[in-house]
LOKOLKOL-878172 format. One record per residue (C-alpha): x, y, z; residue in one letter; residue number from 1. Coordinates in nm, 3 decimals. Each point is the difference from the previous one (the first is absolute). Last residue first. Example, Ala and Ser with C-alpha at 12.3 -4.5 7.8 and 13.67 -1.06 7.14 Angstrom:
<nodes>
1.367|-0.106|0.714|s|2
-0.137|-0.344|0.066|a|1
</nodes>
This chain:
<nodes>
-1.291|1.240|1.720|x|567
-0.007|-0.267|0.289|x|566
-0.208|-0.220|-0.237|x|565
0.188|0.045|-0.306|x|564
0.346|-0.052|0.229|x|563
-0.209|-0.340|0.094|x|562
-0.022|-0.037|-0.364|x|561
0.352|0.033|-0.107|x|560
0.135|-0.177|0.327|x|559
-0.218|-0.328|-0.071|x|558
0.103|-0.004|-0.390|x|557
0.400|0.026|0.103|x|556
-0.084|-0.266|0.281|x|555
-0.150|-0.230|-0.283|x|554
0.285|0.057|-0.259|x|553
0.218|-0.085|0.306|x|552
-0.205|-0.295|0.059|x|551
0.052|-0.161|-0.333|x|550
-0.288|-0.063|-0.243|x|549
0.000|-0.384|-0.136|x|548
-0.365|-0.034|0.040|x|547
-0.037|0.335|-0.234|x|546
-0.342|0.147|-0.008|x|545
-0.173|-0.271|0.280|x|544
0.317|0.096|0.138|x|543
-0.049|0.350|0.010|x|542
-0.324|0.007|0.145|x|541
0.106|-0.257|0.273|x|540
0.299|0.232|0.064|x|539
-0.183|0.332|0.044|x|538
-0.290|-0.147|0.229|x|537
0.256|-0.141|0.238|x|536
0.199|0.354|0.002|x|535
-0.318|0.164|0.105|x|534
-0.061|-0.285|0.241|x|533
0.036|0.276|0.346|x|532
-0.156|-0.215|0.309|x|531
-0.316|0.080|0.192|x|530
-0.149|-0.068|0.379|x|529
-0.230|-0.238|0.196|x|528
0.126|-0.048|0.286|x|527
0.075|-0.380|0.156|x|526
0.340|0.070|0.065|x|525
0.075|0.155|-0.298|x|524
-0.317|-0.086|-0.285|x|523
0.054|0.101|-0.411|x|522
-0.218|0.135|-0.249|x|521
0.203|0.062|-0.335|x|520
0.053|0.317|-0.183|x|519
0.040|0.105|-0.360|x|518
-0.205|-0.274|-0.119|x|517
-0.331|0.184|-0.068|x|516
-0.205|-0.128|0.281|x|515
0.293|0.090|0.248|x|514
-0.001|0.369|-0.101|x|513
-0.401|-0.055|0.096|x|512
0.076|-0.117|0.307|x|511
0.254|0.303|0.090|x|510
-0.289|0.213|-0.090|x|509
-0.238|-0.175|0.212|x|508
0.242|0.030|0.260|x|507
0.020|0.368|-0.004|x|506
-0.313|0.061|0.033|x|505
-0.016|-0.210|0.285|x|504
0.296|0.181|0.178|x|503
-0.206|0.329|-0.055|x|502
0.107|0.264|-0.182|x|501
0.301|0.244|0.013|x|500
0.326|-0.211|-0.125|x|499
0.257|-0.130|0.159|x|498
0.032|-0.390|-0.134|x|497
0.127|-0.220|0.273|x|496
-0.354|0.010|0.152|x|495
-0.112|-0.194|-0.266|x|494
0.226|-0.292|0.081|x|493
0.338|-0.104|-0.137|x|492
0.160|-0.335|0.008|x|491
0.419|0.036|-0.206|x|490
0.131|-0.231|-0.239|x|489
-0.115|0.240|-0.276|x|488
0.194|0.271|0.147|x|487
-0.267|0.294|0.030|x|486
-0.014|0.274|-0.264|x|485
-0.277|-0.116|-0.186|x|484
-0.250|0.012|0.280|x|483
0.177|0.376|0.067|x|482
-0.149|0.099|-0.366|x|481
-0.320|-0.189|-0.050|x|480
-0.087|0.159|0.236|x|479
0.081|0.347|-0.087|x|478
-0.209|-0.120|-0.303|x|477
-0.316|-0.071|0.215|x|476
0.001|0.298|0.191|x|475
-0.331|0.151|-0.154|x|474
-0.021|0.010|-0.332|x|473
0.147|-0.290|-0.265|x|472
0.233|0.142|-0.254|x|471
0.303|-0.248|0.157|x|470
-0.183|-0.290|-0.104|x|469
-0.108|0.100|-0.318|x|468
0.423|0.085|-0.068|x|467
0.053|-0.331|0.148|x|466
-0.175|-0.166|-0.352|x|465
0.107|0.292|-0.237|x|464
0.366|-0.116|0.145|x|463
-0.076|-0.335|-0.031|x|462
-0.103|-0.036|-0.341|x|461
0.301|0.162|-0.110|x|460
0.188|-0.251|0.194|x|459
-0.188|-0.243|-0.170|x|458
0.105|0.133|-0.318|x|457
0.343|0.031|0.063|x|456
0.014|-0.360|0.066|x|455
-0.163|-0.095|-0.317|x|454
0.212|0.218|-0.245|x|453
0.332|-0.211|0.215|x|452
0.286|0.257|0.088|x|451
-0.023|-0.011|0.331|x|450
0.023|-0.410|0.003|x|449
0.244|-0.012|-0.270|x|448
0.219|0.230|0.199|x|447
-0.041|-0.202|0.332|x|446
0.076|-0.287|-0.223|x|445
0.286|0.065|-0.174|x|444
0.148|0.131|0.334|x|443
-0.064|-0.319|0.137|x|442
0.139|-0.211|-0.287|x|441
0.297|0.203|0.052|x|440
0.029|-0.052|0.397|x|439
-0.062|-0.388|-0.051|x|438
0.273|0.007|-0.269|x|437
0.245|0.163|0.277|x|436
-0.132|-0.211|0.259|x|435
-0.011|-0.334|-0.195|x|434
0.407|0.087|-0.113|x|433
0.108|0.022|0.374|x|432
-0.187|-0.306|0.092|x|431
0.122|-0.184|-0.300|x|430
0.364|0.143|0.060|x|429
-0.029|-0.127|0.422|x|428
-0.122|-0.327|-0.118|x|427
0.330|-0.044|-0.261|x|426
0.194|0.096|0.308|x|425
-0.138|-0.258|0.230|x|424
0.083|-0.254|-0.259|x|423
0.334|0.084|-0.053|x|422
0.048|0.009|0.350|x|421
-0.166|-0.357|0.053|x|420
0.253|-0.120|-0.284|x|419
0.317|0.170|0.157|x|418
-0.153|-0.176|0.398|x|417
-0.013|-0.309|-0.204|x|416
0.369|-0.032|-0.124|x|415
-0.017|0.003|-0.388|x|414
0.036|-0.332|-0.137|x|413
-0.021|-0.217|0.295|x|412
-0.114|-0.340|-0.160|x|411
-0.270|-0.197|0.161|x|410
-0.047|-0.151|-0.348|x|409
-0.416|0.103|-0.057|x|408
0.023|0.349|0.166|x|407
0.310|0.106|-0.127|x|406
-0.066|-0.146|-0.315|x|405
-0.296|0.232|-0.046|x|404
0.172|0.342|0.110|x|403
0.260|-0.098|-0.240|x|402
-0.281|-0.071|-0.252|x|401
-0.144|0.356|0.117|x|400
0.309|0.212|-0.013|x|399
0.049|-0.123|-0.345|x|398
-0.387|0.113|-0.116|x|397
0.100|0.333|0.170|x|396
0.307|0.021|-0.223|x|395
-0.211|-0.125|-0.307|x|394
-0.278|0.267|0.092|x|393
0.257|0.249|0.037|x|392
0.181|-0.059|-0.359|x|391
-0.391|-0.013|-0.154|x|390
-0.031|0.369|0.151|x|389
0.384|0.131|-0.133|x|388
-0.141|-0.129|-0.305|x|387
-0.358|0.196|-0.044|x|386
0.215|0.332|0.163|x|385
0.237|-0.043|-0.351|x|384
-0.305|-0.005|-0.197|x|383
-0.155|0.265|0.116|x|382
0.375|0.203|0.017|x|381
-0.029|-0.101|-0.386|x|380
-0.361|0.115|-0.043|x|379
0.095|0.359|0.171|x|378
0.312|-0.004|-0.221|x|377
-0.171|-0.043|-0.327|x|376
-0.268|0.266|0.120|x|375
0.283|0.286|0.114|x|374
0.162|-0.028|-0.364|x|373
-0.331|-0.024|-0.193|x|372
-0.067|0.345|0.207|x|371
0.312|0.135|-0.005|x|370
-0.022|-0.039|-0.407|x|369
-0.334|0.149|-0.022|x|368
0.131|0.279|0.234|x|367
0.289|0.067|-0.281|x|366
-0.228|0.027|-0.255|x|365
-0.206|0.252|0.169|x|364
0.328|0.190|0.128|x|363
0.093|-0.036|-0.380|x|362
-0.325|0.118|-0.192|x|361
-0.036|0.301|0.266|x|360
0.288|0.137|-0.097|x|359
-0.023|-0.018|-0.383|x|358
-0.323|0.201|0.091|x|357
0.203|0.233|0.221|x|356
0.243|0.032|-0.268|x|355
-0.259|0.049|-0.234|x|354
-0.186|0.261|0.241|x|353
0.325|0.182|-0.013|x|352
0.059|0.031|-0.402|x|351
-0.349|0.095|0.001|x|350
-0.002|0.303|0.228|x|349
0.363|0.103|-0.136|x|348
-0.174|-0.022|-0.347|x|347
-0.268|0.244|0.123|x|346
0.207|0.248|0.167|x|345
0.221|-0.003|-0.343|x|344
-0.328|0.041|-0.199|x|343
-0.089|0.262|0.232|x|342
0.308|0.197|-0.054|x|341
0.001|-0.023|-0.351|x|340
-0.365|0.117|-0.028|x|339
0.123|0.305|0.236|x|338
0.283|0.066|-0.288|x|337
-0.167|-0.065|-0.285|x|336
-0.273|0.295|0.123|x|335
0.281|0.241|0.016|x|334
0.157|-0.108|-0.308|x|333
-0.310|-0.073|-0.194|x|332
0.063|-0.116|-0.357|x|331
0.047|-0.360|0.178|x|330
-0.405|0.016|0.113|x|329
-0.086|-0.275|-0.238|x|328
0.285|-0.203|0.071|x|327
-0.072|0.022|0.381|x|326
-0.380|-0.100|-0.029|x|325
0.112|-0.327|-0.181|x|324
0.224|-0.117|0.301|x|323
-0.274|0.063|0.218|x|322
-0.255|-0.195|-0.211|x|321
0.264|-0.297|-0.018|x|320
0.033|0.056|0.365|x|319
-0.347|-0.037|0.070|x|318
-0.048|-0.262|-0.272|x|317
0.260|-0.202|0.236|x|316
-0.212|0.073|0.304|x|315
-0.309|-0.197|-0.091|x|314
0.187|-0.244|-0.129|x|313
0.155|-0.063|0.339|x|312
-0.382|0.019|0.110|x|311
-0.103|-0.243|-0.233|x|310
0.257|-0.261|0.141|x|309
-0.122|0.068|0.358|x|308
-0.361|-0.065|-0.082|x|307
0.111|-0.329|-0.217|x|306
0.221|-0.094|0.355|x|305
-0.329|0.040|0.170|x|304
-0.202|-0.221|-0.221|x|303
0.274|-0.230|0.040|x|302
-0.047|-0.028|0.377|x|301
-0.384|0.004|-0.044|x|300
0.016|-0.313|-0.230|x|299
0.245|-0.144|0.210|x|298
-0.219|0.002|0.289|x|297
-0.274|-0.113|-0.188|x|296
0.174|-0.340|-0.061|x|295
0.064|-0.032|0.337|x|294
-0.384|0.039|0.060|x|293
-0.021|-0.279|-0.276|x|292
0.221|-0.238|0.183|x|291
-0.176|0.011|0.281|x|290
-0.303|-0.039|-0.129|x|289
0.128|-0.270|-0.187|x|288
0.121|-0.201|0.323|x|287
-0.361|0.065|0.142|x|286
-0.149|-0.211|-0.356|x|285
0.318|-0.224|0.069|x|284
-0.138|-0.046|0.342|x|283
-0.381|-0.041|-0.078|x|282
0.107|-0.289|-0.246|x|281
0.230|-0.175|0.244|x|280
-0.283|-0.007|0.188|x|279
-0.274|-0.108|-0.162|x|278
0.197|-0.262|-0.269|x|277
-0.099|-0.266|0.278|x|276
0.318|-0.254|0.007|x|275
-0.004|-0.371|-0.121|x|274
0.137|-0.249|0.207|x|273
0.202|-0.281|-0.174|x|272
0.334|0.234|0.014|x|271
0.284|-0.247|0.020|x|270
0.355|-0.029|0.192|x|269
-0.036|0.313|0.210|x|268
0.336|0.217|-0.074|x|267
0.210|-0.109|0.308|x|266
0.009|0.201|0.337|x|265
-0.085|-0.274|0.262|x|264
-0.262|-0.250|0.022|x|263
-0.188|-0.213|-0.248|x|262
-0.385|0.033|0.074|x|261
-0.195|-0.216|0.141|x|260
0.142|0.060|0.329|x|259
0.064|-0.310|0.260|x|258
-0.162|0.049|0.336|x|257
0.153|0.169|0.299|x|256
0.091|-0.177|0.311|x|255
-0.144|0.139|0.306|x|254
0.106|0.061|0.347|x|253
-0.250|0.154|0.196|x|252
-0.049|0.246|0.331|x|251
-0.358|0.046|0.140|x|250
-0.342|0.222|-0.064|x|249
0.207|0.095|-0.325|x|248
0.247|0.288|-0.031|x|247
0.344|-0.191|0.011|x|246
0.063|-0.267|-0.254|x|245
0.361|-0.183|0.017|x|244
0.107|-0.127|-0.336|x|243
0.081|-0.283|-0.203|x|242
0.096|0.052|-0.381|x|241
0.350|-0.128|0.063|x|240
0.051|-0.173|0.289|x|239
-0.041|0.138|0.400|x|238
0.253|-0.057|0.226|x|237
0.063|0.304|0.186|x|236
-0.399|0.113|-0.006|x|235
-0.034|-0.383|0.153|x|234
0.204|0.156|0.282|x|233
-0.167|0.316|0.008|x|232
-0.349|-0.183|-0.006|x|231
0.067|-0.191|0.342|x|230
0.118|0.316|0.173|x|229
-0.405|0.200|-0.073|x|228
-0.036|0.229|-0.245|x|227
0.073|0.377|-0.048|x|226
0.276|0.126|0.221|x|225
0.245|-0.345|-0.135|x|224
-0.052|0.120|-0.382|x|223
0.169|0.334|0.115|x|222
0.316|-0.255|0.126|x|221
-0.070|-0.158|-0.373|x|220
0.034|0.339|-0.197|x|219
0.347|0.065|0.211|x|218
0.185|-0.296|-0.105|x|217
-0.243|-0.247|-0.238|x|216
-0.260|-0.075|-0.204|x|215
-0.236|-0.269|-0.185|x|214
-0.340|0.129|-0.110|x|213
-0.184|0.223|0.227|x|212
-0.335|0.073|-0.119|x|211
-0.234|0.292|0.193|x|210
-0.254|0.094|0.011|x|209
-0.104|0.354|0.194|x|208
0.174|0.225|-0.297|x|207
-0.021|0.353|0.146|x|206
0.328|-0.018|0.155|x|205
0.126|-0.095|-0.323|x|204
-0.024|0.354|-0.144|x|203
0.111|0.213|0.299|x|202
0.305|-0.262|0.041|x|201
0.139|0.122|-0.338|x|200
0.151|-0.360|-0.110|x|199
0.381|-0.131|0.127|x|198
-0.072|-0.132|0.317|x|197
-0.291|-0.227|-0.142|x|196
0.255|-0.133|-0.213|x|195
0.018|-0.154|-0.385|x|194
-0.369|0.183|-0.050|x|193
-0.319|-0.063|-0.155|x|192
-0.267|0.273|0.094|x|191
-0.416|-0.129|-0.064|x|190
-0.264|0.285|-0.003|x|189
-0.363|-0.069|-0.095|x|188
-0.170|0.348|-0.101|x|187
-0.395|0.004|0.035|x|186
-0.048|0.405|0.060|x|185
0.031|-0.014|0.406|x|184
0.299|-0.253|-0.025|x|183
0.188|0.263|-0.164|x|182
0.069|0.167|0.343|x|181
0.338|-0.092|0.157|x|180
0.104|-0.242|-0.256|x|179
-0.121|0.277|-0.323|x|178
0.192|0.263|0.219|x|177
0.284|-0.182|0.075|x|176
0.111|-0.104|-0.316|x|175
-0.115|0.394|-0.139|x|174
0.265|0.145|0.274|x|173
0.281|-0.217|-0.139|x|172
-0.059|0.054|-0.332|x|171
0.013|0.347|0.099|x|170
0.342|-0.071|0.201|x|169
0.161|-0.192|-0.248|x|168
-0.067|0.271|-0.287|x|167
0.236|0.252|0.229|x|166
0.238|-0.194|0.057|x|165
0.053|-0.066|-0.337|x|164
0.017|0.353|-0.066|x|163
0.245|0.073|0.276|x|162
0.257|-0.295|-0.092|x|161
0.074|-0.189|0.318|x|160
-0.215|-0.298|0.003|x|159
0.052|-0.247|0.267|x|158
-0.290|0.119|0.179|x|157
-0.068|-0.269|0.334|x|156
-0.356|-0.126|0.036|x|155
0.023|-0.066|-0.380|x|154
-0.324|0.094|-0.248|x|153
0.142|-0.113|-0.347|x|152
0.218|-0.232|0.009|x|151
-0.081|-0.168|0.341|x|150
-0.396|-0.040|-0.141|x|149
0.182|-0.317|-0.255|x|148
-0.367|0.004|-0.095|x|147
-0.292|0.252|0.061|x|146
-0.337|-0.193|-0.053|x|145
-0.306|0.229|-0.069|x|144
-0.357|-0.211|0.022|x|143
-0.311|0.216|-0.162|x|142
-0.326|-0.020|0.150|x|141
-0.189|0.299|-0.150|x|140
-0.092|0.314|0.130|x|139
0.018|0.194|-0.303|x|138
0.087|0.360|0.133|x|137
0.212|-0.108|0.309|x|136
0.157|-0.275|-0.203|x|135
0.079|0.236|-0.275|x|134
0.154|0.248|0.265|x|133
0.246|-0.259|0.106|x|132
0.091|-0.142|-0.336|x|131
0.053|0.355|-0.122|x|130
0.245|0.055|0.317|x|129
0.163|-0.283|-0.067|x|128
0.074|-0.035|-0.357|x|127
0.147|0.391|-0.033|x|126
0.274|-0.041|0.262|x|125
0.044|-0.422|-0.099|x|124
0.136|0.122|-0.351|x|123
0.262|0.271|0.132|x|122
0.112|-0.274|0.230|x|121
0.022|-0.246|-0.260|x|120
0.203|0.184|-0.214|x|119
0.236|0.109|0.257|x|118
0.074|-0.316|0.105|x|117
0.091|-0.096|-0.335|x|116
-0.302|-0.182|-0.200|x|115
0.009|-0.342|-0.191|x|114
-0.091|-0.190|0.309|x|113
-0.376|0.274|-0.002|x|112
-0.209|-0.298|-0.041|x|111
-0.343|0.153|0.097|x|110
-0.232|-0.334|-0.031|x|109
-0.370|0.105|-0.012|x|108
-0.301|-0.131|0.058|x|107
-0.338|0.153|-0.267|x|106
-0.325|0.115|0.256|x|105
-0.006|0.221|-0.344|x|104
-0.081|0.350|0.195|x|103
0.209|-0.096|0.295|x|102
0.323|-0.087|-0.214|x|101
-0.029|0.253|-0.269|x|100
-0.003|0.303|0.260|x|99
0.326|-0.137|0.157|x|98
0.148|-0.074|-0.394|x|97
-0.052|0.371|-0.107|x|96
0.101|0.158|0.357|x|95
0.346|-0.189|-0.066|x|94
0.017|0.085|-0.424|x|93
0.191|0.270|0.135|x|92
0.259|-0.173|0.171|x|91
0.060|-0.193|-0.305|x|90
-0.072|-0.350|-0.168|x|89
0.231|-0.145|-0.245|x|88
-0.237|-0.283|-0.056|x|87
-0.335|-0.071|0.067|x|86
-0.133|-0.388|-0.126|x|85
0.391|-0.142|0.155|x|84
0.109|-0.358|-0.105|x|83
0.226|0.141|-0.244|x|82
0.196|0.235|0.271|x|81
0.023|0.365|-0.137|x|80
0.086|0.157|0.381|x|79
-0.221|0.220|0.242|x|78
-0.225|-0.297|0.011|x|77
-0.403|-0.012|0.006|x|76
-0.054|-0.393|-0.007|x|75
-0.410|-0.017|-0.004|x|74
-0.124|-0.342|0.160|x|73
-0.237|-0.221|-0.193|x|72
0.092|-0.334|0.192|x|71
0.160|-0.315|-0.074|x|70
0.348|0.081|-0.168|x|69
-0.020|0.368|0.069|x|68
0.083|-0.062|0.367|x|67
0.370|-0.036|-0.129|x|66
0.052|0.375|-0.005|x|65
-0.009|-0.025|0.392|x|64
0.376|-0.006|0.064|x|63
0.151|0.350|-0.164|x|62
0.215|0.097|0.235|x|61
-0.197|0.284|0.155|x|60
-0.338|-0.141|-0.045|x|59
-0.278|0.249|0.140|x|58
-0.241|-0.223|-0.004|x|57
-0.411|0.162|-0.117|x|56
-0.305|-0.279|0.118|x|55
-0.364|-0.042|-0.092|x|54
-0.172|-0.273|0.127|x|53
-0.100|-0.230|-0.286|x|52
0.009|-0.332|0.300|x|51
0.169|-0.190|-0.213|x|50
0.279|0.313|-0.023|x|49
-0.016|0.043|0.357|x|48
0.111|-0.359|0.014|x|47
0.291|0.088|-0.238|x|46
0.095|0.286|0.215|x|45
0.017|-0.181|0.275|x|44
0.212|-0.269|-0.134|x|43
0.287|0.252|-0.148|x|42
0.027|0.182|0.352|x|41
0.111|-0.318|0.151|x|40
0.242|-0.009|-0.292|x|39
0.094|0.356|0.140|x|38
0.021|-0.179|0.311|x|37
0.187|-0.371|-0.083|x|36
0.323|0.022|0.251|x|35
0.214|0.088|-0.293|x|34
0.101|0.309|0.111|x|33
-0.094|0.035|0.375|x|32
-0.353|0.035|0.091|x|31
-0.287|0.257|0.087|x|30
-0.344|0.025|-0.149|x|29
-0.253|0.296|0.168|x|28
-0.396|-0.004|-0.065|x|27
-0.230|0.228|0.108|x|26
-0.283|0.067|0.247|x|25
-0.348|0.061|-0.164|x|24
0.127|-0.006|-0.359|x|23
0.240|-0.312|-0.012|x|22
-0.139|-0.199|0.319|x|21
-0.403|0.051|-0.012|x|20
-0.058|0.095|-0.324|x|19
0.209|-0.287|-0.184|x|18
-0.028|-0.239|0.232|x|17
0.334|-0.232|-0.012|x|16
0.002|-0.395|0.048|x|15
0.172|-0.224|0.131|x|14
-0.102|-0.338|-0.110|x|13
-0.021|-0.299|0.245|x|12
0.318|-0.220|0.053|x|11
0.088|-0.033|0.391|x|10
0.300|0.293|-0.100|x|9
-0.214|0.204|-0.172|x|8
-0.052|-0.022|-0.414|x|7
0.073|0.309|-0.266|x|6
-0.165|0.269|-0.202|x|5
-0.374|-0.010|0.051|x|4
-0.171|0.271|-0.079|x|3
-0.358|0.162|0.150|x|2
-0.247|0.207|-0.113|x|1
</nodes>
């Protein structure tokens, strides 16, 4: 299926293929405010619309609402906006929606605008994951477009508050895990971003097309390693709504077409497209669910609040009856006198649980306080961090225009060896900040890899597999033993191996180590001799488990079952 979203420079339609460039290989949209990307954006979703191709948009500012006015798209939104079918939604109606989405074929528009940053992290942490795992179950073609990407997965982290820090980087990790890999279970992946600099590079370095809408300063000398001079200088001039494609058999500059749809974050001016009652019917039905195991929840709470109230007057008619006991044994003296004594004892008892009681009330009323306290702040220092970001973009967006009329006026501004330090700087943080995230995401991995129920299977397998091996008679598992033990890089013959048969004995074995993979047969100056594949036949087993599987989860496999081996 193709889609045709704009015209190429001698006039004939440029077009997009839906399997081929936005689930195969990716799609990336980069341009300056204004310079016509996320209406770019706009257009392709339309024509995947047409098409009935399911798509979800992650719409941070609220710009996609307006598809409603031609096509039955759902508007989920974290707000109460009119022209929304879900509103108020929460983080954990995330998995609810995700589910929805692949088992109704229904497109989506997630307009979290009304959201702190805060709230829309804690929303994207459960939507990601579940939209992840129900493309893996469902295998379905679904299209995921992640807007205004610089807000929410930055090359640089601007965010300083722990928690939030914390969100970014698992929304981070899922981005680059349905990019990396989602390909394999029908996801299409398109990133719109103001910069290229400013986006994770380990999610946009799996996007292989490209559109570069007008740019300038450091984005455009990056623009100068990827196409040829002539298209950097029409890359400085370009109009609105013209871009630069990268990805295709050769560079283009295309123009794109005019949307159907009006364009920007208004409330859609009519509705003449009726909406299928399936889904929003199966989400209110999940929505109740919730609701009624929240509903249960109280219902236990005050059961246990009844329990404790019939336990206090449990223990009143206890005292009542003790009180009672000591009027009747008043003609006593000696025994009035023990009864009095344990009445006392018993009143001190009481009198010091209800202090503890009356205790416990105020340190539990005074954490609910703390609490409300430490949650109004944490949304105000959210919103505070959302400002100080928009104040950076509109002192980078300054540095840009001056950076612009430098270049167009001739005018000196900032003396050129300043600007190519700045610039050299700002490479030197993205480098610094790829390691670091590269290092994280590898960790991730390695432990993901270890830890996945498939993996450990195989390895399972492997051991009772090697463990056959090594029960063969004879000298067959000793070697098995030094074959393994040779550098893998490394020609060795049968007469490297010392043990007590004949060489041709020994060669057989060796050849029949090489029929199952664990050794290859290899010639040294035109002799026939053997080479160690043991880690070889490791990784292609993993990776046919786990294509993504790093080779330090691979090594740490190799050395467990070589040390198996040797045992």
């Amino acid at each position: 299926m193709k889609i045709k979203i704009g015209f190429k420079e001698n006039g004939e339609p440029f077009e997009l293929d839906v399997h081929q460039h936005l689930i195969e290989r990716g799609l990336s949209v980069f341009g300056q405010r204004g310079s016509g990307k996320s209406y770019c954006i706009g257009k392709i979703l339309e024509e995947l619309a047409e098409l009935g191709q399911t798509f979800v948009v992650i719409d941070t500012m609220g710009e996609y609402g307006t598809l409603r006015e031609k096509y039955p798209v759902i508007v989920a939104s974290i707000g109460s906006e009119d022209y929304s079918d879900l509103k108020n939604i929460r983080p954990e109606h995330a998995k609810v929606i995700a589910k929805t989405i692949f088992e109704t074929g229904q497109s989506v528009v997630l307009n979290l605008k009304a959201g702190t940053m805060l709230d829309k992290y804690k929303f994207l942490v459960e939507f990601m994951p579940a939209f992840y795992q129900n493309a893996e179950k469902y295998e379905k073609p679904v299209v995921l477009v992640l807007d205004e990407a610089h807000r929410i997965i930055p090359e640089k982290g601007v965010i300083r508050l722990p928690e939030l820090e914390k969100l970014q980087q698992k929304v981070n990790y899922y981005a680059y895990e349905i990019a990396a890999t989602g390909r394999h279970h029908g996801i299409g992946f398109i990133v719109a971003a103001r910069r290229e600099a400013e986006v994770s590079k380990s999610v946009i370095t799996q996007c292989e097309v490209e559109l570069h809408f007008k740019t300038t300063g450091i984005d455009l000398n990056k623009l100068k390693e990827k196409v040829p001079k002539e298209f950097v200088e029409k890359a400085r001039k370009l109009d609105k709504g013209e871009a630069v494609v990268i990805g295709f058999d050769e560079e283009l500059i295309v123009r794109i077409d005019k949307r159907k749809c009006t364009h920007g974050g208004v409330t859609p001016e009519f509705r003449p497209v009726s909406i299928s009652g399936d889904f929003i019917e199966r989400f209110s039905k999940a929505i109740q669910e919730v609701r009624v195991e929240e509903e249960v929840e109280v219902k236990e709470a005050k059961k246990v609040v009844e329990r404790y109230k019939k336990q206090i007057e449990d223990l009143k008619r206890e005292v009542r009856k003790t009180q009672q006991e000591r009027d009747e044994l008043a003609d006593e003296v000696s025994r009035l006198r023990r009864v009095i004594e344990q009445a006392s004892e018993t009143e001190d008892k009481l009198d010091e649980l209800r202090e503890q009681l009356e205790e416990a009330k105020q340190k539990i009323q005074e954490l609910k306080e703390r609490n409300e306290y430490l949650e109004q702040q944490l949304s105000e220092a959210s919103k505070l961090e959302e400002e100080r970001q928009k104040m950076n973009e509109l002192l980078q967006g300054l540095r840009d225009w001056i950076m612009e009329a430098s270049d167009i006026f001739g005018f000196d501004f900032i003396p050129k060896d300043v600007t190519e330090m700045k610039w050299r700087i700002e490479e030197l943080e993205e480098e610094l900040r790829r390691y670091r995230m590269t290092e994280q995401e590898r960790k991730i991995q390695v432990e993901e890899t270890l830890g996945d129920v498939r993996v450990k299977d195989w390895v399972r397998n492997a051991k009772s597999y090697l463990r056959e091996l090594k029960s063969k008679k004879g000298v067959f598992p000793e070697v098995l033993k030094q074959a393994l033990r040779f550098d893998p890089n490394t020609v060795f013959y049968p007469e490297d191996i010392d043990v007590e048969v004949r060489e041709e004995t020994i060669r057989n074995y060796l050849r029949e180590l090489a029929s199952r993979k664990l050794l290859i047969e290899a010639r040294d100056r035109g002799k026939q001799g053997f080479k160690n594949s043991f880690r070889l036949w490791v990784t292609e087993n993993i990776r046919k488990i786990r294509p993504s599987a790093p080779d330090e989860a691979i090594d740490t496999i190799s050395e467990e079952l070589l040390g198996f081996v040797y045992g």
